[in-house]
Biopython code that builds the backbone (N, CA, C, O; Angstrom):
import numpy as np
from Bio.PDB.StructureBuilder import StructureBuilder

atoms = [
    (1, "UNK", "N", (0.844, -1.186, 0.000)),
    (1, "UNK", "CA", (0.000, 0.000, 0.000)),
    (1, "UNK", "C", (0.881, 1.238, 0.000)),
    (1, "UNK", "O", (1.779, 1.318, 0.838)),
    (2, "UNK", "N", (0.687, 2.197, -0.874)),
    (2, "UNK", "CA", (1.448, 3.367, -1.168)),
    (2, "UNK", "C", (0.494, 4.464, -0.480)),
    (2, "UNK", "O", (-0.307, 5.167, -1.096)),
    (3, "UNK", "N", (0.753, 4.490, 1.105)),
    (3, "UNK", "CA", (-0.356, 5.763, 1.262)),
    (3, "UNK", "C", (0.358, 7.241, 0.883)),
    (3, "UNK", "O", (1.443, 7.780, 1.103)),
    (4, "UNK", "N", (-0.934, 7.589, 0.159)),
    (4, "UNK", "CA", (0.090, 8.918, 0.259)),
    (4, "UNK", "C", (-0.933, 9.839, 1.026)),
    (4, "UNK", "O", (-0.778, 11.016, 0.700)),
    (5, "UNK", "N", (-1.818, 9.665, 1.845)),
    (5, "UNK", "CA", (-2.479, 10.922, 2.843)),
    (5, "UNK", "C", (-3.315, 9.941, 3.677)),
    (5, "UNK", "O", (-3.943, 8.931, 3.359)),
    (6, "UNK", "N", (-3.044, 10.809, 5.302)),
    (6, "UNK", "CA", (-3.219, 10.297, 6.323)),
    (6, "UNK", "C", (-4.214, 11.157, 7.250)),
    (6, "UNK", "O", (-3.550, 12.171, 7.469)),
    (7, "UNK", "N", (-5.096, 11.263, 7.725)),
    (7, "UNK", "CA", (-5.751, 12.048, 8.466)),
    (7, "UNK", "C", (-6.092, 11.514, 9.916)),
    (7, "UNK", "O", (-6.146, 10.286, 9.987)),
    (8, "UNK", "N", (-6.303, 12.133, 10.954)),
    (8, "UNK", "CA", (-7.284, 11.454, 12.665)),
    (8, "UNK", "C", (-8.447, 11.698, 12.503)),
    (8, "UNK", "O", (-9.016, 12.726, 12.134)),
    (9, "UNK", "N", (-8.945, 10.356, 12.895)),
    (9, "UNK", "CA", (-10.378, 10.629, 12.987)),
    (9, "UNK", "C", (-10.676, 10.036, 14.616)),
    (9, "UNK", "O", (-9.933, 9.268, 15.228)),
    (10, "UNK", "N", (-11.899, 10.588, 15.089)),
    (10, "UNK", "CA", (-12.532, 10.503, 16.304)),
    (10, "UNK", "C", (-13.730, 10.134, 16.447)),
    (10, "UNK", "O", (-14.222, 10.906, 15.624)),
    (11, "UNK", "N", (-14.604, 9.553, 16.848)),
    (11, "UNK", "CA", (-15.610, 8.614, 17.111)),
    (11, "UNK", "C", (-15.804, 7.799, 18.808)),
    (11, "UNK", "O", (-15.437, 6.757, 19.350)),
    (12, "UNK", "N", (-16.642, 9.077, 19.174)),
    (12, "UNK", "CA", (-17.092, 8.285, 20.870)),
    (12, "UNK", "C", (-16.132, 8.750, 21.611)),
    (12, "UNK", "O", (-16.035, 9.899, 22.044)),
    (13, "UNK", "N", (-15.271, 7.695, 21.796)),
    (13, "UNK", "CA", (-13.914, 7.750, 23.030)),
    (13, "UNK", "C", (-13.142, 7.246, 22.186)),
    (13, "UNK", "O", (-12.039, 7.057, 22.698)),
    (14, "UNK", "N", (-13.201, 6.863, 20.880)),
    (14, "UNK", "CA", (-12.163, 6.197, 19.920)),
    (14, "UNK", "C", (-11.225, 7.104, 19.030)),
    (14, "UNK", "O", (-11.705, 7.991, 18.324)),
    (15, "UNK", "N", (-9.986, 6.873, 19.084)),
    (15, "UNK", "CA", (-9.051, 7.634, 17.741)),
    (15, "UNK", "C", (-8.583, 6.909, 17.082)),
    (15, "UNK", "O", (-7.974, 5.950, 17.557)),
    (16, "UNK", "N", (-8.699, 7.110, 15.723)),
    (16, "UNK", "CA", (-8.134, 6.227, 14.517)),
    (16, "UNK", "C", (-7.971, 7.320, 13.402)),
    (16, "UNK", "O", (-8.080, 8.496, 13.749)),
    (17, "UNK", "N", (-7.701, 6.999, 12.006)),
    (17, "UNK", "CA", (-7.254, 7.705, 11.016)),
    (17, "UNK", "C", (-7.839, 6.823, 10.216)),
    (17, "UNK", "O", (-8.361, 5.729, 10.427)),
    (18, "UNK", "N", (-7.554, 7.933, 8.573)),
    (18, "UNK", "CA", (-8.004, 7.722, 7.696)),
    (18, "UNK", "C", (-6.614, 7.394, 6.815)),
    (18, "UNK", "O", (-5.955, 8.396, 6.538)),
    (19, "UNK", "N", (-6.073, 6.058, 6.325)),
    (19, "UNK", "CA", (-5.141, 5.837, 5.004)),
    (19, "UNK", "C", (-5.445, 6.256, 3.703)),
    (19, "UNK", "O", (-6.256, 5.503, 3.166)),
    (20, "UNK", "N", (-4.954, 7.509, 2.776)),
    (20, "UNK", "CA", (-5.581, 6.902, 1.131)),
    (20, "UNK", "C", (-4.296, 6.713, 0.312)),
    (20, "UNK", "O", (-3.234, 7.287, 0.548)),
    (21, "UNK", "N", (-4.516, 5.856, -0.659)),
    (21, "UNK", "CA", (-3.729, 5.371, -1.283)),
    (21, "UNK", "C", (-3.966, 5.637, -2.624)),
    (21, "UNK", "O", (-4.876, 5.065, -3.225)),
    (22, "UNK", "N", (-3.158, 6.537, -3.208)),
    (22, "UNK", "CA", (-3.293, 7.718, -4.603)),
    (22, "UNK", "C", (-2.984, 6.681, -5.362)),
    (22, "UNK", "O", (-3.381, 7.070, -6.460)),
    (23, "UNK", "N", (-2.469, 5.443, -5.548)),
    (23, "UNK", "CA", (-2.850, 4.843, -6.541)),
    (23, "UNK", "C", (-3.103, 3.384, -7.399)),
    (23, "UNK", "O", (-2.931, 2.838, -8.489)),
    (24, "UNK", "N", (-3.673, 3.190, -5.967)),
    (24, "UNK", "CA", (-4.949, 2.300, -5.879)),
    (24, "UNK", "C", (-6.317, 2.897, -5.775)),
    (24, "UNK", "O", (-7.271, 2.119, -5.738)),
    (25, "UNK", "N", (-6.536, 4.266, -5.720)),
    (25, "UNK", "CA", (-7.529, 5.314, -5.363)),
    (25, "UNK", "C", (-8.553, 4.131, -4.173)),
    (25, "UNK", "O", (-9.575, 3.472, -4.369)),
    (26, "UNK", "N", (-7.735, 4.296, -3.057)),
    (26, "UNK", "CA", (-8.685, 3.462, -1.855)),
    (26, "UNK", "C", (-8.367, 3.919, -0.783)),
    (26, "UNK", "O", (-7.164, 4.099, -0.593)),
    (27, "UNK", "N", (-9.159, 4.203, 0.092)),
    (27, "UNK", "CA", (-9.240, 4.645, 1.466)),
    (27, "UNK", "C", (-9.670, 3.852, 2.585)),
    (27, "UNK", "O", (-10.856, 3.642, 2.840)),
    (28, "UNK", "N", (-8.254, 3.215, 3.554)),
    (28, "UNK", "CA", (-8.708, 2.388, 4.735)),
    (28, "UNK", "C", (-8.872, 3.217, 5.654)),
    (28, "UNK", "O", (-8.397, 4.353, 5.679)),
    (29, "UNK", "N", (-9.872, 2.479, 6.853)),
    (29, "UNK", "CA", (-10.175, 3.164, 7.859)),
    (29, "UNK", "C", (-9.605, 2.597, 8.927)),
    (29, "UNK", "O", (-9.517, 1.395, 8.676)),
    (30, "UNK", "N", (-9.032, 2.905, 10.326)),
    (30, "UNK", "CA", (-8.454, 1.886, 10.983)),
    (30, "UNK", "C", (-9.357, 3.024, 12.237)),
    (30, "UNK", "O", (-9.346, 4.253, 12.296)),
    (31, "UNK", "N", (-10.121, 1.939, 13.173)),
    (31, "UNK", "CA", (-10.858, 2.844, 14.207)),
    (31, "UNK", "C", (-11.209, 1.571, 14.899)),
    (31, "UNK", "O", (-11.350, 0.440, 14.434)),
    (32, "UNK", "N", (-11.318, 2.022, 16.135)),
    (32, "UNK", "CA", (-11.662, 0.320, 17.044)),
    (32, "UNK", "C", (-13.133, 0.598, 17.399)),
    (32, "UNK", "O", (-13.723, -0.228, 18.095)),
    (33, "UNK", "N", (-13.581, 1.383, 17.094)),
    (33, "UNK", "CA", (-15.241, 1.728, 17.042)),
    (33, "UNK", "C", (-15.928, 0.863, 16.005)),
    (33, "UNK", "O", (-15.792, 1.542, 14.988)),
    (34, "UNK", "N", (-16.232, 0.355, 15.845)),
    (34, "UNK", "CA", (-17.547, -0.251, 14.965)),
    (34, "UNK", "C", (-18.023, 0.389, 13.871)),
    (34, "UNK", "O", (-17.869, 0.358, 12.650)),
    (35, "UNK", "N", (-18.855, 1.174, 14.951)),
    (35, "UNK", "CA", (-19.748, 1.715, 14.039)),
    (35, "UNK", "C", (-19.340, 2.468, 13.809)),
    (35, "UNK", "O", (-18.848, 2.061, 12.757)),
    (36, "UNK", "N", (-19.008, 3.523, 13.885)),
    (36, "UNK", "CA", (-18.095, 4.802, 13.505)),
    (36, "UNK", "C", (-17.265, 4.525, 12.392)),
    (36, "UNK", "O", (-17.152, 5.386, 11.519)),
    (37, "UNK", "N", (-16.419, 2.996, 12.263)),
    (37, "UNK", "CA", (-15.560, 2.526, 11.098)),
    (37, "UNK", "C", (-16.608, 2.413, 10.188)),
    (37, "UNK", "O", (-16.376, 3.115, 9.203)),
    (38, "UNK", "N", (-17.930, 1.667, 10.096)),
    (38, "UNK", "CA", (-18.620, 1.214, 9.195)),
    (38, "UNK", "C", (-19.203, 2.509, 8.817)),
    (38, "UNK", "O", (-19.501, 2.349, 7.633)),
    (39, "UNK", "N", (-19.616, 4.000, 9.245)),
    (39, "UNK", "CA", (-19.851, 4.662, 9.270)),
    (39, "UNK", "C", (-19.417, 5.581, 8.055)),
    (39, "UNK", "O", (-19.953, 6.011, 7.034)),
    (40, "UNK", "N", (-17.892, 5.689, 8.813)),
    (40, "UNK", "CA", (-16.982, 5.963, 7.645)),
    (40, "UNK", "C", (-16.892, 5.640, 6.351)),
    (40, "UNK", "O", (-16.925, 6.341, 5.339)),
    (41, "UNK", "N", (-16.725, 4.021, 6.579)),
    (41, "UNK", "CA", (-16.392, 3.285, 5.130)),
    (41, "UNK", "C", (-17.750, 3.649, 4.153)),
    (41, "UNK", "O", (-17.554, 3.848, 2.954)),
    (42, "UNK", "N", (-19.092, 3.726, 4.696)),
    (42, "UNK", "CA", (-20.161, 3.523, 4.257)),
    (42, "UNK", "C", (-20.116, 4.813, 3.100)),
    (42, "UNK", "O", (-20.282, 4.842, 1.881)),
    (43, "UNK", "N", (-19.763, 5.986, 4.263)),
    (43, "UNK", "CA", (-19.612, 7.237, 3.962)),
    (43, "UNK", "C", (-18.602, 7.416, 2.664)),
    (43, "UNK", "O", (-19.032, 7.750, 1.560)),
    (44, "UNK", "N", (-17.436, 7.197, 2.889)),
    (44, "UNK", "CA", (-16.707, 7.187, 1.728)),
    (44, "UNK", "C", (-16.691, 6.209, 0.637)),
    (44, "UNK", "O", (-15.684, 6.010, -0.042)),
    (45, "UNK", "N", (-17.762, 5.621, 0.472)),
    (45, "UNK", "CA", (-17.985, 4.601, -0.865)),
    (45, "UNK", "C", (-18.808, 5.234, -1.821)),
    (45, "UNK", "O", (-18.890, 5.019, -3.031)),
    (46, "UNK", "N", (-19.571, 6.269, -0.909)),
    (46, "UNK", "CA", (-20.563, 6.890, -2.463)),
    (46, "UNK", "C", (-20.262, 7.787, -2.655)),
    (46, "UNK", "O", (-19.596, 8.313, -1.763)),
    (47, "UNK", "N", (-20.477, 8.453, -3.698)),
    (47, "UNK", "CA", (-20.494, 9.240, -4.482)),
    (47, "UNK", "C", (-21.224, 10.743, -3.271)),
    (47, "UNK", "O", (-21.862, 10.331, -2.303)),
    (48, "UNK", "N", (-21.088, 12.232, -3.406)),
    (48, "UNK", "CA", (-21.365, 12.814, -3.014)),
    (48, "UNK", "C", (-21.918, 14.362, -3.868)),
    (48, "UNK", "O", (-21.207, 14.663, -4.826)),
    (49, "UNK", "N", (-22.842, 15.101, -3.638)),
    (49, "UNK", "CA", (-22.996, 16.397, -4.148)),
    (49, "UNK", "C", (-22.677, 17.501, -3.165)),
    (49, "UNK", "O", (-23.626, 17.838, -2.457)),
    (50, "UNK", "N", (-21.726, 18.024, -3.011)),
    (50, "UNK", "CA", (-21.130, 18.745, -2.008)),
    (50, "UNK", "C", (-21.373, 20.086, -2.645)),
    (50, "UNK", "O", (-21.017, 20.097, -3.824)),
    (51, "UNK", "N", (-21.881, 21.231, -2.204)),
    (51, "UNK", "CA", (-21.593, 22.991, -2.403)),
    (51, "UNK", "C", (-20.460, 23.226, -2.127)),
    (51, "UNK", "O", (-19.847, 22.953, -1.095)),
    (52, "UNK", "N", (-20.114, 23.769, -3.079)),
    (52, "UNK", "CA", (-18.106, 24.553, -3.152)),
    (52, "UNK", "C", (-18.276, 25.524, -2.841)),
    (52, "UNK", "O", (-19.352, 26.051, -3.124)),
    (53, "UNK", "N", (-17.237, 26.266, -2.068)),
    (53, "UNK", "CA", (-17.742, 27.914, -2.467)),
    (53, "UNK", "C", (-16.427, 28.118, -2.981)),
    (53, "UNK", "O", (-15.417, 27.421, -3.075)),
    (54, "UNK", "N", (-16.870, 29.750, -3.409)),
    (54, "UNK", "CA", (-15.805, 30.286, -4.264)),
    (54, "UNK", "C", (-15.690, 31.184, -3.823)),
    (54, "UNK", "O", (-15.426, 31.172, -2.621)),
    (55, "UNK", "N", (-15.820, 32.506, -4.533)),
    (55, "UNK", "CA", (-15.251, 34.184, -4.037)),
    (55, "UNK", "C", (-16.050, 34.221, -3.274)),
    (55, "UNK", "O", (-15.450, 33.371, -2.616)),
    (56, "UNK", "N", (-16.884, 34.408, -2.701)),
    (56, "UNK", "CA", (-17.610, 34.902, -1.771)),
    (56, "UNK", "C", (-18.520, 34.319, -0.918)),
    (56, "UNK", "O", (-19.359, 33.847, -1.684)),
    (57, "UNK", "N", (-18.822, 34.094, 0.098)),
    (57, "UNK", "CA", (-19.769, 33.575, 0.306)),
    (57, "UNK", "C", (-21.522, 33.298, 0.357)),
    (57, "UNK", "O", (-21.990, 32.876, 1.414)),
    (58, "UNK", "N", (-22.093, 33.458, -0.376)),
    (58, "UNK", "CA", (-22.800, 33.485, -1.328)),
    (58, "UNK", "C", (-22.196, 32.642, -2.856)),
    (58, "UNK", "O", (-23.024, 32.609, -3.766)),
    (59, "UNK", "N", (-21.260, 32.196, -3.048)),
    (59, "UNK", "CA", (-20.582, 31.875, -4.240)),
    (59, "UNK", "C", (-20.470, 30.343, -4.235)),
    (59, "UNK", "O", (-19.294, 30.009, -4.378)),
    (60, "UNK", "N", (-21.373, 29.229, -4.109)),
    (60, "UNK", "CA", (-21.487, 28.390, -4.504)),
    (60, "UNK", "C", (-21.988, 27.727, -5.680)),
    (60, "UNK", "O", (-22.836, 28.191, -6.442)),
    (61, "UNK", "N", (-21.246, 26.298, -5.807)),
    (61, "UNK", "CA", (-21.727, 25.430, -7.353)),
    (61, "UNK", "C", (-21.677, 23.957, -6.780)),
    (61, "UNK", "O", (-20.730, 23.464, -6.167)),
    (62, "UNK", "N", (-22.905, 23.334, -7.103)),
    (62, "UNK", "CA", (-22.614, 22.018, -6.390)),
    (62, "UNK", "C", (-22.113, 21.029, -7.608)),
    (62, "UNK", "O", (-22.505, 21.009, -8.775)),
    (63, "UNK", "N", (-21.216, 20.293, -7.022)),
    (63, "UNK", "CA", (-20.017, 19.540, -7.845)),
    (63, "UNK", "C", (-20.295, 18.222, -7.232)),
    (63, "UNK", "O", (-20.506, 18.203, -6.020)),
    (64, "UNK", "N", (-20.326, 16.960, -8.001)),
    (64, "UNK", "CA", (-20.221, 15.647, -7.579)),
    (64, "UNK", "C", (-18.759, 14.841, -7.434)),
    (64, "UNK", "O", (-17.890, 14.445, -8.211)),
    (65, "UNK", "N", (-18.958, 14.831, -6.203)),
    (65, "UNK", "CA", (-17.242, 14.427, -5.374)),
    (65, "UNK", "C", (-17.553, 12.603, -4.978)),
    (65, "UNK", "O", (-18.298, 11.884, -4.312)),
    (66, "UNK", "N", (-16.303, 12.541, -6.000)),
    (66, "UNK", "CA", (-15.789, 10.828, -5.187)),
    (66, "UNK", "C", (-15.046, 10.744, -4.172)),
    (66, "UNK", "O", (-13.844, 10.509, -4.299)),
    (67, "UNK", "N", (-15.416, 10.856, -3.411)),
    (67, "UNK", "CA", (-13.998, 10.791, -2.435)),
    (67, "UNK", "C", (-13.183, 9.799, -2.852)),
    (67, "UNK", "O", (-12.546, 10.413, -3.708)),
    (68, "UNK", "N", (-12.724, 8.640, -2.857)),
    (68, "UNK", "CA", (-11.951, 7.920, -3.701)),
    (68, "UNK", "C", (-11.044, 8.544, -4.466)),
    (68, "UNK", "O", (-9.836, 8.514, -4.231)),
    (69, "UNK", "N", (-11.667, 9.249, -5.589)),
    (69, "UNK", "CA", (-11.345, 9.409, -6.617)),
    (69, "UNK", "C", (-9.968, 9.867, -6.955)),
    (69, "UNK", "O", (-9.508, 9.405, -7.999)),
    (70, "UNK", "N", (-8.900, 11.040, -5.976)),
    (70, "UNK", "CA", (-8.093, 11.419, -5.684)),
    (70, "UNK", "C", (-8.371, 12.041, -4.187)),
    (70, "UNK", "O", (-9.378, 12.021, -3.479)),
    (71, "UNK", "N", (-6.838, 12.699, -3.969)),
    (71, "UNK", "CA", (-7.039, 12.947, -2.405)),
    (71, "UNK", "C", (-7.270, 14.488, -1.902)),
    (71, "UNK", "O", (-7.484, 14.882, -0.756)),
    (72, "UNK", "N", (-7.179, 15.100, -2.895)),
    (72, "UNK", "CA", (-8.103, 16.591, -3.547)),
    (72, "UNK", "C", (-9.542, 16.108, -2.878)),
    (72, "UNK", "O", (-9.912, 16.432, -1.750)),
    (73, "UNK", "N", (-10.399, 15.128, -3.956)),
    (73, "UNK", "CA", (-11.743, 14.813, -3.771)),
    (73, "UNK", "C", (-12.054, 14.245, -1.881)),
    (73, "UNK", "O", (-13.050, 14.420, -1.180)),
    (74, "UNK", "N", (-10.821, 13.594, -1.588)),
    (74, "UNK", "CA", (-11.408, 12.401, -0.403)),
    (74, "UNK", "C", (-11.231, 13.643, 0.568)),
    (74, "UNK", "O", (-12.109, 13.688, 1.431)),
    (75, "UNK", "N", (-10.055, 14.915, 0.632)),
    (75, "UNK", "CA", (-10.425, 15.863, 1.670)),
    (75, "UNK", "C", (-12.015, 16.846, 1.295)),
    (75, "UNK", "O", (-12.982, 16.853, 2.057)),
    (76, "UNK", "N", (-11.983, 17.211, 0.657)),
    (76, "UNK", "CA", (-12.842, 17.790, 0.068)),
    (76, "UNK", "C", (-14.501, 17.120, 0.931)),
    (76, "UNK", "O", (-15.331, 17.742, 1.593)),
    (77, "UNK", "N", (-14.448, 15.699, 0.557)),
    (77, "UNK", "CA", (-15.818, 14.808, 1.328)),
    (77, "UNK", "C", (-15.698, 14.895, 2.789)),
    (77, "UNK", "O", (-16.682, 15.022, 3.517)),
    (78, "UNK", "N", (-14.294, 14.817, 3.283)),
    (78, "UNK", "CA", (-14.127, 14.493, 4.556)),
    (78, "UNK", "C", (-14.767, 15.868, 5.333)),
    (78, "UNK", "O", (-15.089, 15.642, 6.499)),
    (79, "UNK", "N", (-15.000, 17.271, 4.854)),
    (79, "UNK", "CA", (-15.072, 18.426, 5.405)),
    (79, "UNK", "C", (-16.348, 17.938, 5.566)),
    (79, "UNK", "O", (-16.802, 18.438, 6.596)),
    (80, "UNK", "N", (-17.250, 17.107, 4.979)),
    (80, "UNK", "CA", (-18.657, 16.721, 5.240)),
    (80, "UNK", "C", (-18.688, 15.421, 5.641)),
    (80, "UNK", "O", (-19.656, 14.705, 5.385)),
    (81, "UNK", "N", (-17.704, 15.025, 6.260)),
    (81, "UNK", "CA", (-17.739, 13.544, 7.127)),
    (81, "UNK", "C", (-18.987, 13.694, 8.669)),
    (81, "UNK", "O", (-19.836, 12.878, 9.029)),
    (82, "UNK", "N", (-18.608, 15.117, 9.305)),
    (82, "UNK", "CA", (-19.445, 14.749, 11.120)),
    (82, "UNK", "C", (-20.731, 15.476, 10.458)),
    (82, "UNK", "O", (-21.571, 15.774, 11.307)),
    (83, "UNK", "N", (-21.019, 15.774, 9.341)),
    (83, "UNK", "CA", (-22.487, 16.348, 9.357)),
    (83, "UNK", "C", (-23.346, 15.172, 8.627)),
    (83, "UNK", "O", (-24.565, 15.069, 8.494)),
    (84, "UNK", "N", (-22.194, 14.249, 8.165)),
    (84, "UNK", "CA", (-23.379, 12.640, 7.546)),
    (84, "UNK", "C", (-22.874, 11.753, 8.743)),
    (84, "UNK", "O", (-23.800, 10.971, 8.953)),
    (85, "UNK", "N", (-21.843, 11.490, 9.642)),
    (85, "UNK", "CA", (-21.744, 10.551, 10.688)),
    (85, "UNK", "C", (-21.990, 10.916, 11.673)),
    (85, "UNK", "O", (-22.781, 10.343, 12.422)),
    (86, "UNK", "N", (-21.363, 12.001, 11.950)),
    (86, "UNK", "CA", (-20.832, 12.133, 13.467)),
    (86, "UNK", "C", (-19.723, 11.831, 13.801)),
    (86, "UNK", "O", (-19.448, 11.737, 14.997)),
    (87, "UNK", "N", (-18.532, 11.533, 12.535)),
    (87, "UNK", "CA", (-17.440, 11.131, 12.879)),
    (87, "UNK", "C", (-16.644, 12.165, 12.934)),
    (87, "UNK", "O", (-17.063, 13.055, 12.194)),
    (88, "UNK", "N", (-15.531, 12.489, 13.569)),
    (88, "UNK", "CA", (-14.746, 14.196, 13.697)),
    (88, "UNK", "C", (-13.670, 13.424, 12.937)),
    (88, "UNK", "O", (-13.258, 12.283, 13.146)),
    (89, "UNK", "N", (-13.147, 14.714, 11.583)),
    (89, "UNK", "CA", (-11.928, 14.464, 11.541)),
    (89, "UNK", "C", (-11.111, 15.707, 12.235)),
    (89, "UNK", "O", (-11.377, 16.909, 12.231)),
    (90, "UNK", "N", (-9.746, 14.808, 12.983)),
    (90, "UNK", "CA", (-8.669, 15.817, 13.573)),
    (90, "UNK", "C", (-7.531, 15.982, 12.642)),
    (90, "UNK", "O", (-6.507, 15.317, 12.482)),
    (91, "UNK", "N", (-8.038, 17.167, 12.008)),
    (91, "UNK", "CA", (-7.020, 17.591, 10.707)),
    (91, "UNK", "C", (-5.576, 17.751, 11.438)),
    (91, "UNK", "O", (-4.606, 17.245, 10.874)),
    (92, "UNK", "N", (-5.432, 18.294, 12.417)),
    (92, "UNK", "CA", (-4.420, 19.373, 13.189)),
    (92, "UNK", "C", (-3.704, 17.425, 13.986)),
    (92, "UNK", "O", (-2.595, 16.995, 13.667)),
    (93, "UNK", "N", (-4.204, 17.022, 14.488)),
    (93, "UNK", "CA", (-3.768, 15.351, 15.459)),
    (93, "UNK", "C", (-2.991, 14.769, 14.358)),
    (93, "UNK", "O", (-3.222, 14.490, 13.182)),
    (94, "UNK", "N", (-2.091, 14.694, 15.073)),
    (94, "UNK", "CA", (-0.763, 13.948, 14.167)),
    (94, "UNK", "C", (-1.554, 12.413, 14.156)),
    (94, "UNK", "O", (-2.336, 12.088, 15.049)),
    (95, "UNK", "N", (-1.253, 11.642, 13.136)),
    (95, "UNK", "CA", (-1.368, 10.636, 12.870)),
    (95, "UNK", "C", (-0.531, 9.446, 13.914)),
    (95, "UNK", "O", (-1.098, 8.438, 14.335)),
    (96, "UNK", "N", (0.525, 9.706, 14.136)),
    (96, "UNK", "CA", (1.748, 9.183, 14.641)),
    (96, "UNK", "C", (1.091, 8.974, 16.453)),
    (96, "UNK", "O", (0.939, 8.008, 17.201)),
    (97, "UNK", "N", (0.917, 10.060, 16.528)),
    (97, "UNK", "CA", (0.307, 9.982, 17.600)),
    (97, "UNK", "C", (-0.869, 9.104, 18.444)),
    (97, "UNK", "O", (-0.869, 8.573, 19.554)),
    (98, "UNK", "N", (-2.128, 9.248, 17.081)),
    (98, "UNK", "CA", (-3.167, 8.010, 17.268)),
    (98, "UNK", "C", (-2.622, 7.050, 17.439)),
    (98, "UNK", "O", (-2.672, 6.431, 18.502)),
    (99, "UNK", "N", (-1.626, 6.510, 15.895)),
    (99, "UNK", "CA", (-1.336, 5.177, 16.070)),
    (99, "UNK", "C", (-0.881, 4.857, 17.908)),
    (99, "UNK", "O", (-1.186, 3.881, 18.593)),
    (100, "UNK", "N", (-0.252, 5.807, 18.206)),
    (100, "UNK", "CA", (0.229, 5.309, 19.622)),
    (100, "UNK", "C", (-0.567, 5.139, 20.744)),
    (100, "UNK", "O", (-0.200, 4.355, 21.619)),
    (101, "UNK", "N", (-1.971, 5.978, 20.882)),
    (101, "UNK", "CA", (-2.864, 6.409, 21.960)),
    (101, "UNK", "C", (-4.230, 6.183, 20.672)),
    (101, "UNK", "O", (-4.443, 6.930, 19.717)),
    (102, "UNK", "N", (-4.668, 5.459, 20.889)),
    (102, "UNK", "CA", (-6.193, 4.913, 20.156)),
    (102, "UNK", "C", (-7.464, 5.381, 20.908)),
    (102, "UNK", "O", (-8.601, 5.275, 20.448)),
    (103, "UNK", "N", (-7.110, 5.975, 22.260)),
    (103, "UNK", "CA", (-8.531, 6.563, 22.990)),
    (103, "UNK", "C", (-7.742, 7.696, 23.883)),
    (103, "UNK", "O", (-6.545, 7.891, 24.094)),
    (104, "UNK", "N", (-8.883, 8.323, 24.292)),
    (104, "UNK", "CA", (-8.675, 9.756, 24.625)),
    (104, "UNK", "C", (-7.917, 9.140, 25.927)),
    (104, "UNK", "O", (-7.419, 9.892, 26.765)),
]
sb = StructureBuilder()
sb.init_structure("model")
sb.init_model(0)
sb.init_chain("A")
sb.init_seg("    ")
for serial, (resi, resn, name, xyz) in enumerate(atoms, 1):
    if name == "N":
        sb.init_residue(resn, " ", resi, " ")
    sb.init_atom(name, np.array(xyz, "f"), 0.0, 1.0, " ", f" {name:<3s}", serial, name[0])
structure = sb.get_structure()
């Protein structure tokens, strides 16, 4: 697996991350939550219509995002990951870190 982008994600009392792999275009989830993993995965398998904005706010165009698709698209979905799960991503939480401490 060639990941090339890594993100934290949070769920309950659980920390895990997000793997994607630019080119295999696939995204593992590693979370000791359940549901929150299935959540995720569920989440990032379809297809999405996300509002972009642009200059202004008022300045949207809705665009159909794969998350998959590249890792442009999979951040792009992830900004709308806790308003379809409830799952938090921790943009700023080192990765390195989860791996070491998996709960708060």
């Amino acid at each position: 697996m060639s990941v090339t982008y890594s993100v934290a994600i949070s769920y309950q009392n659980d920390l895990g991350y997000i793997e994607y792999d630019g080119e295999a275009k696939k995204a593992t989830v590693v979370l000791a939550n359940e549901e929150g993993k299935r959540l995720t995965e569920d989440y990032l398998a379809k297809v999405h219509e996300i509002a972009v904005p642009h200059e202004t706010l008022m300045d949207f165009t809705e665009e159909t995002v794969d998350p998959q698709a590249d890792e442009e698209s999979l951040k792009l979905a992830l900004t709308r990951l806790w308003n379809a799960t409830q799952v938090h991503v921790d943009w700023s939480r080192p990765v390195d870190y989860v791996k070491a401490h998996p709960h708060y």
